[in-house]
BALOBA-1460 file (C-alpha; in Angstrom, 3 decimals):
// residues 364
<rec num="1" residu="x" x="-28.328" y="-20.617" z="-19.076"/>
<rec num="2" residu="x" x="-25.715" y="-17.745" z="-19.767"/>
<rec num="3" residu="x" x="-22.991" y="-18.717" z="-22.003"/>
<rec num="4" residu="x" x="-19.785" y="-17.917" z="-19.670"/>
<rec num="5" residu="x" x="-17.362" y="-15.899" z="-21.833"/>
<rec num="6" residu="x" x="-14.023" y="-13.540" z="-20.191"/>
<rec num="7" residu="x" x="-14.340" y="-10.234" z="-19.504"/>
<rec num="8" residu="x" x="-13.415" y="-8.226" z="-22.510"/>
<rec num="9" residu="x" x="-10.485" y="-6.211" z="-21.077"/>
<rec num="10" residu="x" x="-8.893" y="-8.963" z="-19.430"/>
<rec num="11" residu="x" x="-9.266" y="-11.488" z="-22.667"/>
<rec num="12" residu="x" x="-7.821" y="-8.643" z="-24.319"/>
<rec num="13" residu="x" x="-4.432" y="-8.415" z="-22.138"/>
<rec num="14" residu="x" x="-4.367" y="-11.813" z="-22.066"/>
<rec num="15" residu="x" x="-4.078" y="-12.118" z="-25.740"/>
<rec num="16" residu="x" x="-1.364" y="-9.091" z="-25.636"/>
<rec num="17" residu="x" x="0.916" y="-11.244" z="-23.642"/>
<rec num="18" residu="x" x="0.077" y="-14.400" z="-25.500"/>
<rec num="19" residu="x" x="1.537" y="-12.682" z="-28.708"/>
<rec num="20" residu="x" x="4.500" y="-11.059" z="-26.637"/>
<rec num="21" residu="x" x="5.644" y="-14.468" z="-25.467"/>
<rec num="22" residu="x" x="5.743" y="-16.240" z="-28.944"/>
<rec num="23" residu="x" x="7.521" y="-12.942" z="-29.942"/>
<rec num="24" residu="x" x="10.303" y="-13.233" z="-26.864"/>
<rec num="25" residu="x" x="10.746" y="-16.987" z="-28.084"/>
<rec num="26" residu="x" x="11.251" y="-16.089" z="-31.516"/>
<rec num="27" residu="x" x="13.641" y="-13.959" z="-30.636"/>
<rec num="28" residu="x" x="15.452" y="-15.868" z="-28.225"/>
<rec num="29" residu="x" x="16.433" y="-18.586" z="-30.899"/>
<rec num="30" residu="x" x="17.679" y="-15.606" z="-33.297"/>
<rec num="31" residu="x" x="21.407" y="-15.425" z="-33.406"/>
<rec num="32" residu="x" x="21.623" y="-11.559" z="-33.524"/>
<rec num="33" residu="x" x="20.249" y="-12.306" z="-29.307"/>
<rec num="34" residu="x" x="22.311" y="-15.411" z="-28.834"/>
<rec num="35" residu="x" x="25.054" y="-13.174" z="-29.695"/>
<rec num="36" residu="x" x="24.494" y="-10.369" z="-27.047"/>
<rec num="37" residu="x" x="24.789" y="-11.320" z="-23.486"/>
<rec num="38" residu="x" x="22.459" y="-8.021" z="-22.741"/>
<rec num="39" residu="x" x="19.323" y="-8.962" z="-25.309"/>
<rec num="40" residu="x" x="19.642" y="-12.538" z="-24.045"/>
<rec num="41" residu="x" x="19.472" y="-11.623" z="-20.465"/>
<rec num="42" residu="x" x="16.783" y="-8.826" z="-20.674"/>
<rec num="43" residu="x" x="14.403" y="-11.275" z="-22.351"/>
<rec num="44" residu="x" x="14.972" y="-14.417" z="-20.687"/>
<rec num="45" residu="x" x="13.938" y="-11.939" z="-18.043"/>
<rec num="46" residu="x" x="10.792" y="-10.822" z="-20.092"/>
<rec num="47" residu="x" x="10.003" y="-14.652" z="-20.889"/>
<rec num="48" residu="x" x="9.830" y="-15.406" z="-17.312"/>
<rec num="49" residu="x" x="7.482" y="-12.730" z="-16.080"/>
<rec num="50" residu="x" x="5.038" y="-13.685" z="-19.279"/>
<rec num="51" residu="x" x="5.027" y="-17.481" z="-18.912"/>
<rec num="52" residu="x" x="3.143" y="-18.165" z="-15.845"/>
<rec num="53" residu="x" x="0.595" y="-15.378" z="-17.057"/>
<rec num="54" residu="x" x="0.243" y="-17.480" z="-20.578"/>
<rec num="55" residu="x" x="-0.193" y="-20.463" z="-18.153"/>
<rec num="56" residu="x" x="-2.567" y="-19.461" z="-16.111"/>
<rec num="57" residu="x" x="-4.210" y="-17.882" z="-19.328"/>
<rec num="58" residu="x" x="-4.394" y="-21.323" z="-20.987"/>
<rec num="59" residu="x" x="-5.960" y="-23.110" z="-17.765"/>
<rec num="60" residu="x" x="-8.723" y="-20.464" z="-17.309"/>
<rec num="61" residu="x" x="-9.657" y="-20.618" z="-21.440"/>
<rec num="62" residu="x" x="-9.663" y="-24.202" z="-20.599"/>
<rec num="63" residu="x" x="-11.791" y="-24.050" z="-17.947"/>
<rec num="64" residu="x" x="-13.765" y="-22.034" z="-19.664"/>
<rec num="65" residu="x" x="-14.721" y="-24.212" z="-22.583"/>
<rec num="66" residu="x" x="-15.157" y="-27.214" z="-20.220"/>
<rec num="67" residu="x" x="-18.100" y="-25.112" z="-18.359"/>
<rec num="68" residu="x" x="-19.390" y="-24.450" z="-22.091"/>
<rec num="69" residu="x" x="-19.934" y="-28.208" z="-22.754"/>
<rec num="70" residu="x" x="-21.199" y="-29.181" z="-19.116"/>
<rec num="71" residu="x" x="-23.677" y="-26.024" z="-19.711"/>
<rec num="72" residu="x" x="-25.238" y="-27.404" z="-22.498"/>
<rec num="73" residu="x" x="-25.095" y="-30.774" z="-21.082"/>
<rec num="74" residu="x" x="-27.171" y="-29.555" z="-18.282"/>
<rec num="75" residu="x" x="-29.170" y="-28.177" z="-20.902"/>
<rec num="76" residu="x" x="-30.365" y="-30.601" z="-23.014"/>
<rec num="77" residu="x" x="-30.122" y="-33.438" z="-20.542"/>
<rec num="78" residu="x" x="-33.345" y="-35.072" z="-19.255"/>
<rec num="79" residu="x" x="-31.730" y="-38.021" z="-17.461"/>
<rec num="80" residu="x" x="-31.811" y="-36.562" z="-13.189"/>
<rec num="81" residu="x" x="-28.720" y="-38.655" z="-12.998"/>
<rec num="82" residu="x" x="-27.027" y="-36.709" z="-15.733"/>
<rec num="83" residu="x" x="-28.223" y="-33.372" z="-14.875"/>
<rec num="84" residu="x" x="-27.170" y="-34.008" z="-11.234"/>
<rec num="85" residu="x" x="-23.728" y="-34.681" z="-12.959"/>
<rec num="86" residu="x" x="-23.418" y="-31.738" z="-15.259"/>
<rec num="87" residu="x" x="-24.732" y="-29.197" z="-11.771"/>
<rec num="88" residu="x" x="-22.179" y="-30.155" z="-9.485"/>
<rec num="89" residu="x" x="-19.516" y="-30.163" z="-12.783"/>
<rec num="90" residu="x" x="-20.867" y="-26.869" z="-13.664"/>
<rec num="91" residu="x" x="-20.421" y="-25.756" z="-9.997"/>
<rec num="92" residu="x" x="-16.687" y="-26.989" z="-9.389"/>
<rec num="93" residu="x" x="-15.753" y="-25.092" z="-13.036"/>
<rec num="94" residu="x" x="-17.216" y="-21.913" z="-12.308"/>
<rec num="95" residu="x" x="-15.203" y="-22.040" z="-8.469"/>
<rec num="96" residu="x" x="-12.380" y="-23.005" z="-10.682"/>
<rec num="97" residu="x" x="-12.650" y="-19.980" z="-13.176"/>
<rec num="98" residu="x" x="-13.103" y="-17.565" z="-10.540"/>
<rec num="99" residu="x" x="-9.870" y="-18.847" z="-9.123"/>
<rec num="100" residu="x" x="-7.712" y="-18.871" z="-12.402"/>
<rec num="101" residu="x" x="-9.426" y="-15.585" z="-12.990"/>
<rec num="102" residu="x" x="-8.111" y="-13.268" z="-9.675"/>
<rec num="103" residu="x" x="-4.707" y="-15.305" z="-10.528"/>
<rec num="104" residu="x" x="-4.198" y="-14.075" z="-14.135"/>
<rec num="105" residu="x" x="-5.475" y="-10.133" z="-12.862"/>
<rec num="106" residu="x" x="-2.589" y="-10.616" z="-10.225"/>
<rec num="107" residu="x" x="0.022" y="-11.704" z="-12.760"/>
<rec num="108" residu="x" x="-1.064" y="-8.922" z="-15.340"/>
<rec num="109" residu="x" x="-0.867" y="-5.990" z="-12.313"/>
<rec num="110" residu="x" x="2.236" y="-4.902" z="-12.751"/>
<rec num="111" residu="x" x="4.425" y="-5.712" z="-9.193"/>
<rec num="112" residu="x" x="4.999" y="-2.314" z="-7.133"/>
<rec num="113" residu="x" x="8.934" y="-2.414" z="-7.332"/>
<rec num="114" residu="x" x="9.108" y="0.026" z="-3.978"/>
<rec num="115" residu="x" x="6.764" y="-2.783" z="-2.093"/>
<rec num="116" residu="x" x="9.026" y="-4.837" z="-0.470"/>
<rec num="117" residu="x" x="10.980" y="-1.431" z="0.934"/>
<rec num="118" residu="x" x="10.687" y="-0.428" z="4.545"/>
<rec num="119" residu="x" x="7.955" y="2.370" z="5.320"/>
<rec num="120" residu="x" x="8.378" y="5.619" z="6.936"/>
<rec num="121" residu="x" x="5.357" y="6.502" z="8.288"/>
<rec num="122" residu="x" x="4.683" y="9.671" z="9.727"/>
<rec num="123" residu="x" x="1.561" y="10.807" z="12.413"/>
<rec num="124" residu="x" x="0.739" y="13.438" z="13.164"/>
<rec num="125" residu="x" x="-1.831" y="15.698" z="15.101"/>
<rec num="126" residu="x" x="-4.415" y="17.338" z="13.237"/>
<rec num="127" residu="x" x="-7.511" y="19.314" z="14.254"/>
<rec num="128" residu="x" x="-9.313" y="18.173" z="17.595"/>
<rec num="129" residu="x" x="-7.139" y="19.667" z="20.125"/>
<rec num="130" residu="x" x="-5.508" y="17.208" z="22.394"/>
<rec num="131" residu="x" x="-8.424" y="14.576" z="21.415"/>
<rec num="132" residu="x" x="-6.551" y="14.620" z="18.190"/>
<rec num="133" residu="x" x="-3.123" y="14.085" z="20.056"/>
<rec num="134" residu="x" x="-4.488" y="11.064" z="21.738"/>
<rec num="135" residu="x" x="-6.238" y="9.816" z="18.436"/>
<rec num="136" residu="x" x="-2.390" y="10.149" z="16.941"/>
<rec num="137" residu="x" x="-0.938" y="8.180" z="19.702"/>
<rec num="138" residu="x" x="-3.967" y="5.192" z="18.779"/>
<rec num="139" residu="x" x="-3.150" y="5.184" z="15.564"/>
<rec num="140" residu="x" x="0.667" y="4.394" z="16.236"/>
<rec num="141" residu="x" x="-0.584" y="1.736" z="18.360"/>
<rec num="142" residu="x" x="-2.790" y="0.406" z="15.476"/>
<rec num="143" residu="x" x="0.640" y="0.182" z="13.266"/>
<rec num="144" residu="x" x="2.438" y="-1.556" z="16.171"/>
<rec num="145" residu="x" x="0.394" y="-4.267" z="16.320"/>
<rec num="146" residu="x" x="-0.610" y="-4.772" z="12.758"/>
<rec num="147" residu="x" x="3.759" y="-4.613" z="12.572"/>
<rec num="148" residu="x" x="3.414" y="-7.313" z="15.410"/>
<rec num="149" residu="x" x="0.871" y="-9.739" z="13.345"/>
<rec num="150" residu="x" x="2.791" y="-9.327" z="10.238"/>
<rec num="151" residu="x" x="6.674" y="-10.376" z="11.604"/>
<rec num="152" residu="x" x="7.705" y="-6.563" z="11.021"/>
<rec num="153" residu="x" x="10.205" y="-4.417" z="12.839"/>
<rec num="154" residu="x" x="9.682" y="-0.501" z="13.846"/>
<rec num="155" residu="x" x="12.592" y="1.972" z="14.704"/>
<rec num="156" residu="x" x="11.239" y="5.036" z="16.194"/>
<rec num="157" residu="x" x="12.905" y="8.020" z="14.281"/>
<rec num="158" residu="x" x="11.310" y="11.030" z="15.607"/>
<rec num="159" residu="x" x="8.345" y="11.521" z="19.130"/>
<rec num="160" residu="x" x="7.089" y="14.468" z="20.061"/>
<rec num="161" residu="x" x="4.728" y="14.422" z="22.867"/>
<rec num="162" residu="x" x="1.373" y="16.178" z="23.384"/>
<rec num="163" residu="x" x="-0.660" y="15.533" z="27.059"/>
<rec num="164" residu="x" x="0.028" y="12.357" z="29.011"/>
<rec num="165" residu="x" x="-1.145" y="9.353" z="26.298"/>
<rec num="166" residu="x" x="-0.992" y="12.060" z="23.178"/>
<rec num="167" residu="x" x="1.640" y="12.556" z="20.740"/>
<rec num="168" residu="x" x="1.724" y="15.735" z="18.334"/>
<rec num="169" residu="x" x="4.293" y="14.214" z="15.717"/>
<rec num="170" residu="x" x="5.540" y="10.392" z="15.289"/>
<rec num="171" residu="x" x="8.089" y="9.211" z="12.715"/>
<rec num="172" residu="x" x="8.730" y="5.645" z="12.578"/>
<rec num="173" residu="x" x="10.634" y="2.728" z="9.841"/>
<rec num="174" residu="x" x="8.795" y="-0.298" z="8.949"/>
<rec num="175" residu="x" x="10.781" y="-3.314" z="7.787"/>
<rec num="176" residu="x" x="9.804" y="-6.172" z="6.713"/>
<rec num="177" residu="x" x="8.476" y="-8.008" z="3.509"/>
<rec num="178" residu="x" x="6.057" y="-5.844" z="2.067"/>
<rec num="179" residu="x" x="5.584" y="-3.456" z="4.251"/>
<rec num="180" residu="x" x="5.734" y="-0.314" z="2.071"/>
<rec num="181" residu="x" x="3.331" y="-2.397" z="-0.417"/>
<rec num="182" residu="x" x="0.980" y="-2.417" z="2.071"/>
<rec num="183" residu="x" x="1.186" y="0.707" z="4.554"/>
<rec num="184" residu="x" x="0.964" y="2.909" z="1.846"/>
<rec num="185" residu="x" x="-2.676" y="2.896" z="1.451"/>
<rec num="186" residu="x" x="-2.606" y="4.432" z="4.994"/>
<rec num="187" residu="x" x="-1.575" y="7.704" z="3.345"/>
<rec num="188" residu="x" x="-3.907" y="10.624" z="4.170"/>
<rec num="189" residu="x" x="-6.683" y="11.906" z="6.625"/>
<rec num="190" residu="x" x="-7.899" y="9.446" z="9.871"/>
<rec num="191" residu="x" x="-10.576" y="11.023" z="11.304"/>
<rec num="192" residu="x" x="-12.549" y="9.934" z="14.603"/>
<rec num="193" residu="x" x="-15.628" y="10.329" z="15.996"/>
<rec num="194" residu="x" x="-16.120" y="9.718" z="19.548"/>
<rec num="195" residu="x" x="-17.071" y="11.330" z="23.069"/>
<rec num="196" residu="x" x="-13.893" y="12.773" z="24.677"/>
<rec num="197" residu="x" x="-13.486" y="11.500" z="27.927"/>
<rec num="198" residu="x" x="-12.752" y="14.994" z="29.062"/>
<rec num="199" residu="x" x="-16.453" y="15.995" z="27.494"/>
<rec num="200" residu="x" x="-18.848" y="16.244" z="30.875"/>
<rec num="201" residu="x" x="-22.198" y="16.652" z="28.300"/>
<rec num="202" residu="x" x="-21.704" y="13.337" z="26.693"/>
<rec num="203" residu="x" x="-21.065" y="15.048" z="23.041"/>
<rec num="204" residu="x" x="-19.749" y="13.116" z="20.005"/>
<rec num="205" residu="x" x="-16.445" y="14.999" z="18.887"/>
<rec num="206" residu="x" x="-14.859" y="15.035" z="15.710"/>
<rec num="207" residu="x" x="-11.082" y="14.962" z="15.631"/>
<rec num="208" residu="x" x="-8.206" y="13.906" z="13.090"/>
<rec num="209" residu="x" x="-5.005" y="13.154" z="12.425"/>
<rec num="210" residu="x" x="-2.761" y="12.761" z="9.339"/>
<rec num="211" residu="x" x="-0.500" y="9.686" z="8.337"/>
<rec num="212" residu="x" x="1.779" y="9.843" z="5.398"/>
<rec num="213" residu="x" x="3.764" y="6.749" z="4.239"/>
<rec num="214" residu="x" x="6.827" y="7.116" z="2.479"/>
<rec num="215" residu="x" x="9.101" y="4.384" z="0.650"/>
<rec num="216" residu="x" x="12.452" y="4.622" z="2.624"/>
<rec num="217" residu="x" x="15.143" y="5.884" z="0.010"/>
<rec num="218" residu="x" x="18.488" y="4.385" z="-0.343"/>
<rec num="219" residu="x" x="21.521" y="5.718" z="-1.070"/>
<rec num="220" residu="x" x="21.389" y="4.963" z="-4.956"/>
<rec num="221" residu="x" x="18.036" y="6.374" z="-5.408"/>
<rec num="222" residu="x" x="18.890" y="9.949" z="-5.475"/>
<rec num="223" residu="x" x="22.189" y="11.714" z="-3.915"/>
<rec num="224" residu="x" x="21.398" y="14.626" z="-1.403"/>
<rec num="225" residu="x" x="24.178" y="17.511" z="-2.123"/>
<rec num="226" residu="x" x="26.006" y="18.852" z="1.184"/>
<rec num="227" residu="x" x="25.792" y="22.241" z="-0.120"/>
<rec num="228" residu="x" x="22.078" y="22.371" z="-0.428"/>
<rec num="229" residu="x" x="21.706" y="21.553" z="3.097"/>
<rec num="230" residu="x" x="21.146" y="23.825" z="6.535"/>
<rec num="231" residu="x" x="21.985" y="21.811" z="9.597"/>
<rec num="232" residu="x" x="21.126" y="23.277" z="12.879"/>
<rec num="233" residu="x" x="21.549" y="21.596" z="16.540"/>
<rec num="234" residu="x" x="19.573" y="22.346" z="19.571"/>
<rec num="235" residu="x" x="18.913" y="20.930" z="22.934"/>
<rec num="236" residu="x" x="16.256" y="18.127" z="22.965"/>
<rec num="237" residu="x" x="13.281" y="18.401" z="25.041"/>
<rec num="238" residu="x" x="10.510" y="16.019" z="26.497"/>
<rec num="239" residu="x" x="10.984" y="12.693" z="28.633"/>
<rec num="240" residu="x" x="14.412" y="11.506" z="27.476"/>
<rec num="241" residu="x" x="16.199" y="11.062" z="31.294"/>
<rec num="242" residu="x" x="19.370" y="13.285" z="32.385"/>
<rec num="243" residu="x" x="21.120" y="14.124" z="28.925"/>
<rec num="244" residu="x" x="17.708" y="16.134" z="27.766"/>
<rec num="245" residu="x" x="18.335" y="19.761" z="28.089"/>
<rec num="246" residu="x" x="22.175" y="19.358" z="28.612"/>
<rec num="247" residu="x" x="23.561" y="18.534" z="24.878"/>
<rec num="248" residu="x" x="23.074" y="19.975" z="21.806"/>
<rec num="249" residu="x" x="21.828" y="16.561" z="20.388"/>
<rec num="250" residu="x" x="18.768" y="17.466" z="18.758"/>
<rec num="251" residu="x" x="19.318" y="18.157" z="14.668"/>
<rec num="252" residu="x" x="17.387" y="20.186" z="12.079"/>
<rec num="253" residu="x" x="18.009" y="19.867" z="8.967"/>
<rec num="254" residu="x" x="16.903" y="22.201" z="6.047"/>
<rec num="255" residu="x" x="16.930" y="21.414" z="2.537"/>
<rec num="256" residu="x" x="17.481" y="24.576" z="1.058"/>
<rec num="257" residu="x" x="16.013" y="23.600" z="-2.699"/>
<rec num="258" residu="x" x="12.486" y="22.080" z="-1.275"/>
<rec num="259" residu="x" x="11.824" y="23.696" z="1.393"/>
<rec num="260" residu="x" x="11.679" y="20.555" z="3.481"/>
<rec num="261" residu="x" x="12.407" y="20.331" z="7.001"/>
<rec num="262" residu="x" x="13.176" y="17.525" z="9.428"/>
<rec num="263" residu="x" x="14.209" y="17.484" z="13.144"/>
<rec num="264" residu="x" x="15.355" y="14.398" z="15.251"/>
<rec num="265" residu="x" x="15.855" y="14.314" z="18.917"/>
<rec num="266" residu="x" x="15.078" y="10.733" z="19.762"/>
<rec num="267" residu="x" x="18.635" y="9.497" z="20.383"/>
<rec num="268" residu="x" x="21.104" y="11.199" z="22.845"/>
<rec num="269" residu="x" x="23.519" y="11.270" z="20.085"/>
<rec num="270" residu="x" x="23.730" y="14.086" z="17.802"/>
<rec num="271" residu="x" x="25.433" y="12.189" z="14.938"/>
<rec num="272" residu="x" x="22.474" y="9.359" z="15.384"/>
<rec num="273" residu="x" x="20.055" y="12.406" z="15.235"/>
<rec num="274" residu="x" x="21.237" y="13.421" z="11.988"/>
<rec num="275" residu="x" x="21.715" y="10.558" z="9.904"/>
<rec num="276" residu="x" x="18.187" y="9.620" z="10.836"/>
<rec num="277" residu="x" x="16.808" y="13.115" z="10.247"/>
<rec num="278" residu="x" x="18.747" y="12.878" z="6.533"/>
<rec num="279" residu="x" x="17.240" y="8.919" z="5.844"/>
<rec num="280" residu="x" x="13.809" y="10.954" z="6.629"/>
<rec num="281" residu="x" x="14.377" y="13.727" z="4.169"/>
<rec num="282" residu="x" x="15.631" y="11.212" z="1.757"/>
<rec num="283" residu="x" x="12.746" y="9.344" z="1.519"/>
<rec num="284" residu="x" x="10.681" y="12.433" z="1.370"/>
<rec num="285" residu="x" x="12.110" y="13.587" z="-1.476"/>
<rec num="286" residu="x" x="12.541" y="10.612" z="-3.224"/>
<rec num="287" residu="x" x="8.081" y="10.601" z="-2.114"/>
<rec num="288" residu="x" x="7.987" y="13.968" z="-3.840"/>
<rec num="289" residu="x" x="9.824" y="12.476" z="-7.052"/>
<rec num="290" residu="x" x="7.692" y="9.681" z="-7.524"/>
<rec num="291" residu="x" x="4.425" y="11.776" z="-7.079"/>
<rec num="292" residu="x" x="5.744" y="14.199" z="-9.599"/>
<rec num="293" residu="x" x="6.210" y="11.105" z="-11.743"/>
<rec num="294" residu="x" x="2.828" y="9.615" z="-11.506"/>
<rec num="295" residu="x" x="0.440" y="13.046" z="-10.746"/>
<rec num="296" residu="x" x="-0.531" y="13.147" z="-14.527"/>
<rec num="297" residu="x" x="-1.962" y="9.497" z="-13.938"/>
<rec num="298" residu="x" x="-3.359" y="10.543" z="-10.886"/>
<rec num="299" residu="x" x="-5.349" y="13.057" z="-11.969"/>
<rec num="300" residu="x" x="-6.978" y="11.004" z="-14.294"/>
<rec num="301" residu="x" x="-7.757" y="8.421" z="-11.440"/>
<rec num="302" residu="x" x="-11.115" y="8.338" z="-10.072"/>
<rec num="303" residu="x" x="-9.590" y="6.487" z="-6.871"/>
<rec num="304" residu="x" x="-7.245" y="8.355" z="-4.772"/>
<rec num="305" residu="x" x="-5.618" y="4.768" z="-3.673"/>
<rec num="306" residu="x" x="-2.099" y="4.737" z="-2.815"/>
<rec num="307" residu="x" x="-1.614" y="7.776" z="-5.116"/>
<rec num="308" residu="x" x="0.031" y="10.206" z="-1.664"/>
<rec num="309" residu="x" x="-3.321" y="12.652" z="-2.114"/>
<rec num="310" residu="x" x="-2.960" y="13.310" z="1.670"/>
<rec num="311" residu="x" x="-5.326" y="16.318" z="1.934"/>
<rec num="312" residu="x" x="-8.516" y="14.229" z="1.721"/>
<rec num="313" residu="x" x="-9.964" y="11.984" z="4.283"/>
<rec num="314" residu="x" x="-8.974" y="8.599" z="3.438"/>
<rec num="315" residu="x" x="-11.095" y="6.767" z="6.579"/>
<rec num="316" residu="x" x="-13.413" y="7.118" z="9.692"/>
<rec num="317" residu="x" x="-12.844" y="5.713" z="12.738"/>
<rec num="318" residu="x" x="-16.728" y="5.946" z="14.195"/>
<rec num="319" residu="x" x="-16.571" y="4.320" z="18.801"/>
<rec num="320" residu="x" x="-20.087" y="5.231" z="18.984"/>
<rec num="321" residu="x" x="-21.204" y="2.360" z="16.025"/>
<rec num="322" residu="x" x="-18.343" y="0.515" z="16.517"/>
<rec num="323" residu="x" x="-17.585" y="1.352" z="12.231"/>
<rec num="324" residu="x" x="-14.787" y="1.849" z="10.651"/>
<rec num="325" residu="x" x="-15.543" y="3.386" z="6.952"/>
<rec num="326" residu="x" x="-12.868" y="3.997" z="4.268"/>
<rec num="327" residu="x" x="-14.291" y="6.516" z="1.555"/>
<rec num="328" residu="x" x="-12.241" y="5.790" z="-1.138"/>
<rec num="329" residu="x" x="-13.695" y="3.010" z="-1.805"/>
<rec num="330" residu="x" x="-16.987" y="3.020" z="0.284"/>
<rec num="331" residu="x" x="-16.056" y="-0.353" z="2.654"/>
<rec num="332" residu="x" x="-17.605" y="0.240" z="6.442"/>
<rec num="333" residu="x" x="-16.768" y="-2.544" z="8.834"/>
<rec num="334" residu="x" x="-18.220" y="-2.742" z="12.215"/>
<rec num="335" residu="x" x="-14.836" y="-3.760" z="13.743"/>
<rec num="336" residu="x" x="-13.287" y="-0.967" z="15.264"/>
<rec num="337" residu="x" x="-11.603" y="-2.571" z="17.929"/>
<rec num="338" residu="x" x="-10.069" y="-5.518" z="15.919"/>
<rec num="339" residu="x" x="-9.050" y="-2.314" z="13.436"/>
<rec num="340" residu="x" x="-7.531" y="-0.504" z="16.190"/>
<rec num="341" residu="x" x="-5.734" y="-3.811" z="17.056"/>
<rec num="342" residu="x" x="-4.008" y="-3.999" z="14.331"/>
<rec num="343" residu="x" x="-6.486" y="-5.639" z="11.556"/>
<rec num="344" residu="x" x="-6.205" y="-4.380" z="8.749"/>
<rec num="345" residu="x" x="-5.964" y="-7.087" z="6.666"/>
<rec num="346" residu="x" x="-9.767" y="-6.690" z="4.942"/>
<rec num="347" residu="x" x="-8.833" y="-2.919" z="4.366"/>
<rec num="348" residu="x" x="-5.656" y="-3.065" z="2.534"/>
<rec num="349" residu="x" x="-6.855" y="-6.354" z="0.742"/>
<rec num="350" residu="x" x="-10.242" y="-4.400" z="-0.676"/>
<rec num="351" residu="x" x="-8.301" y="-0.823" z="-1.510"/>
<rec num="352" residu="x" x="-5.588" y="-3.364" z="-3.294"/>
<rec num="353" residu="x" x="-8.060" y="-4.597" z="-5.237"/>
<rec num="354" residu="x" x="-9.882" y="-1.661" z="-6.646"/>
<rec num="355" residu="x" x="-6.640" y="0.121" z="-7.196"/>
<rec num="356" residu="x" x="-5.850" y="-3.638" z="-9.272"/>
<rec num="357" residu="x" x="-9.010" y="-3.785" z="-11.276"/>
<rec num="358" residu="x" x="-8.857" y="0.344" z="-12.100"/>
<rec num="359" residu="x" x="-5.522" y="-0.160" z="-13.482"/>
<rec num="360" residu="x" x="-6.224" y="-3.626" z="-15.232"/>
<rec num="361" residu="x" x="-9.442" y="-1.573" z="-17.247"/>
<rec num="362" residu="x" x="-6.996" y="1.411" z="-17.693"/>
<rec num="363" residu="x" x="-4.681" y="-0.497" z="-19.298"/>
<rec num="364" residu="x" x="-7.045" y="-2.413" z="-21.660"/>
């Protein structure tokens, strides 16, 4: 039988923190630390992230060893009693490493420190006509509900309407715990494949749409100066009651250095117009910093995941099969429908865990 040894990489950041935390202990007992409030705090802080991972190490070496001995137990044993023994021993260790193993690849990962912020997620239209529009509106609907299973709240920031049931742009916040952590692998290209109900020949069309999640910004991320921005107000238009087409509510701002651009006309008021047109540009350009940040890393990334590349199709939504395929990292589910309402558990839980396992062997 096949001696069970760790994988290489993770034995070897295993070992990297192992050393670290007998360093941070040292250290900790050294007066020149005990003496600075600042050294003290930053590695008690470092001693608590590497403990559980030295923990968790020790407990899966442990296990480890055990399935060693019952191996060879099994082995060389030629008692049934014994050998029945040593299987169901082997069996219960190597559940038990597989465990201890996914724990000490999620303790190593570093955490995501935007994950926990609220999401603005943006839909819009692509090509497909108003079949795209309608596609857009779906896909909102798809985020509502998966909002719905998860305890999450949405504020509507920005609708723009296409044909009755279509929408040509939708801007939305997502609170809740984890909700940027986990939207973000929306980012890019949805594309569906279906037959209109408008088509009277019974063809399959191809339509899309594009979503782009951004981290919401706050104040102390970065600070937006007045004097770089163009703010212009217009009358709102679409379903909105008596005040649409009356007031200049409606807000566009400009800013000047990026180019960027973001209207709001959902609320009646134009001061609530602009301040959530400028949390929308905020977190856009905070978006734009951190892919600035990371795009050398990127590039070097054979997966896409979570990395903002929005101009390549990320998933296909496929009625006629019933399949839903992302092509990042090659999952198809036949489960449209419980996609569509708001399932996406098995997606974001597979693309989490290639983008894990990529970084855990870059990192080795």
């Amino acid at each position: 039988m096949k001696t069970v040894t760790l994988d290489p990489k993770l034995d070897e950041r295993l070992r990297d923190a192992e050393r670290r935390f007998v360093q941070v202990n040292e250290a900790l007992a050294s007066p020149d630390v005990l003496s600075s409030p600042d050294k003290l705090r930053d590695l008690a802080q470092e001693r608590s992230h590497l403990e559980p991972i030295v923990l968790a190490g020790g407990r899966l070496r442990g296990a480890v060893a055990e399935l060693s001995g019952a191996t060879e137990l099994l082995e060389e044993g030629d008692d049934a009693d014994m050998r029945a023994l040593a299987e169901a021993e082997v069996a219960r260790l190597g559940s038990n490493i597989e465990a201890l193993t996914a724990e000490v690849r999620d303790l190593l990962i570093p955490q995501d420190p935007l994950g926990d912020r609220a999401a603005v997620v943006e839909i819009r239209a692509g090509t497909g006509g108003d079949e795209a529009g309608l596609f857009a509106s779906e896909l909102m609907e798809m985020y509502r509900r998966l909002a719905e299973r998860q305890g999450w709240t949405i504020e509507l920031l920005n609708l723009s309407h296409g044909i009755p049931g279509a929408i040509k742009e939708a801007i939305f916040t997502v609170r809740g715990k984890g909700a940027y952590g986990r939207l973000r692998y929306e980012s890019g290209v949805h594309r569906v494949q279906r037959v209109p109900a408008t088509e009277a020949q019974g063809r399959i069309h191809t339509s899309a749409a594009t979503v782009a999640v951004l981290p919401e910004a706050e104040e102390v991320d970065l600070q937006i100066d007045p004097s770089e921005l163009r703010i212009d107000v217009y009358r709102s238009s679409g379903p909105g009651g008596q005040s649409v087409n009356t007031t200049d509510s409606a807000v566009r701002v400009t800013h000047l250095p990026s180019g960027l651009v973001v209207t709001c006309q959902d609320e009646k008021s134009q001061h609530k117009n602009k301040a959530k047109a400028l949390k929308v540009l905020r977190s856009r350009l905070l978006d734009q910093m951190i892919a600035e940040q990371e795009a050398e890393r990127a590039r070097e990334r054979k997966l896409q995941v979570g990395t903002g590349d929005r101009s390549a199709k990320i998933r296909t939504y496929n009625f006629p099969q019933n399949r839903v395929t992302d092509h990042r990292i090659g999952l198809t589910l036949h489960k449209l429908v419980e996609v569509l309402n708001g399932d996406l558990a098995e997606l974001t839980d597979a693309l989490r865990l290639a983008e894990e396992e990529e970084r855990l062997g870059g990192a080795a």
